[in-house]
C-alpha positions in Angstrom: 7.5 -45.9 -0.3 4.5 -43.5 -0.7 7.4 -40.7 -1.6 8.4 -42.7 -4.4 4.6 -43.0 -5.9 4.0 -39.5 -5.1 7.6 -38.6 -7.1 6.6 -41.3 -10.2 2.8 -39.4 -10.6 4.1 -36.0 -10.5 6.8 -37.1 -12.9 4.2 -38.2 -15.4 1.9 -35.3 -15.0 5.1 -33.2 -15.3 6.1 -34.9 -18.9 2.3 -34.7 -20.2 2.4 -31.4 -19.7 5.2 -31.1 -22.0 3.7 -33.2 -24.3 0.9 -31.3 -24.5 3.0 -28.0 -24.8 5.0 -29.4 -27.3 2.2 -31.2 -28.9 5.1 -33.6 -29.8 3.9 -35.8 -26.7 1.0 -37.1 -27.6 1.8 -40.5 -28.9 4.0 -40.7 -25.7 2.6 -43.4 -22.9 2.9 -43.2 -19.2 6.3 -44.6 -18.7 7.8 -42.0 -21.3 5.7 -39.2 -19.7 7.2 -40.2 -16.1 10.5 -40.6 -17.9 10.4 -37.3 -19.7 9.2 -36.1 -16.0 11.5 -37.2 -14.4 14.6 -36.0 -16.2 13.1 -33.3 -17.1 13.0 -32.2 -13.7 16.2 -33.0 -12.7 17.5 -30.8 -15.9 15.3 -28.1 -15.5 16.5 -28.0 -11.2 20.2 -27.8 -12.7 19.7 -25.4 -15.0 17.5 -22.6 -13.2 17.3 -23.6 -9.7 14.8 -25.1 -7.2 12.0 -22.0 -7.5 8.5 -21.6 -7.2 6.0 -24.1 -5.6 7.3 -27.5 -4.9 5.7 -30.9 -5.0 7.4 -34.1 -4.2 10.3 -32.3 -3.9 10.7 -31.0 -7.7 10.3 -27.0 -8.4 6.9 -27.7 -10.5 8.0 -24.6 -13.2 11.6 -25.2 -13.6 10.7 -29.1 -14.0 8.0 -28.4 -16.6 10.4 -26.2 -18.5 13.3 -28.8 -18.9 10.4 -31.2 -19.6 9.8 -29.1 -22.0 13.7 -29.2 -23.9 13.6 -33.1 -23.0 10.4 -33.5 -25.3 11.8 -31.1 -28.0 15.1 -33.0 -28.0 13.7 -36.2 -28.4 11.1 -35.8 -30.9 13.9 -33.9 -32.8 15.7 -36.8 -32.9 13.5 -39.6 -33.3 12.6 -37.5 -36.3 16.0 -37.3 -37.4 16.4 -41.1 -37.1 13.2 -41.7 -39.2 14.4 -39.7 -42.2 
């Protein structure tokens, strides 16, 4: 139980970090930061490996980095979508 809060919190501070790298995040709220987290992680684990320090079991750099490409691909295109 306490895992699964522990996993949900990092997740979020994982995806405001890449909103705030991006500084495409900013309008995002806490359930599309932990979402963007979340998957984020996972992609970035898939594609370069579990490396570096880990917390709640997600390789914090890695995690932040495909945060990163999950931010960029979905501003990309929701802005797509608007146009």
């Amino acid at each position: 139980m306490f895992h699964l809060i522990w996993v949900l919190i990092i997740g979020a501070v994982i995806g405001a970090i890449a909103g705030a790298v991006t500084k495409n995040g900013g309008s995002m709220g806490w359930i599309a930061n932990i979402v963007a987290g979340l998957i984020g992680s996972w992609l970035g684990e898939k594609v370069l490996g579990s490396w570096g320090p880990h917390v709640a079991d997600m390789a914090i750099i890695p995690s932040i980095i495909g945060a990163v490409i999950i931010v960029i691909i979905v501003s990309w295109l929701l802005g797509r979508a608007k146009k």
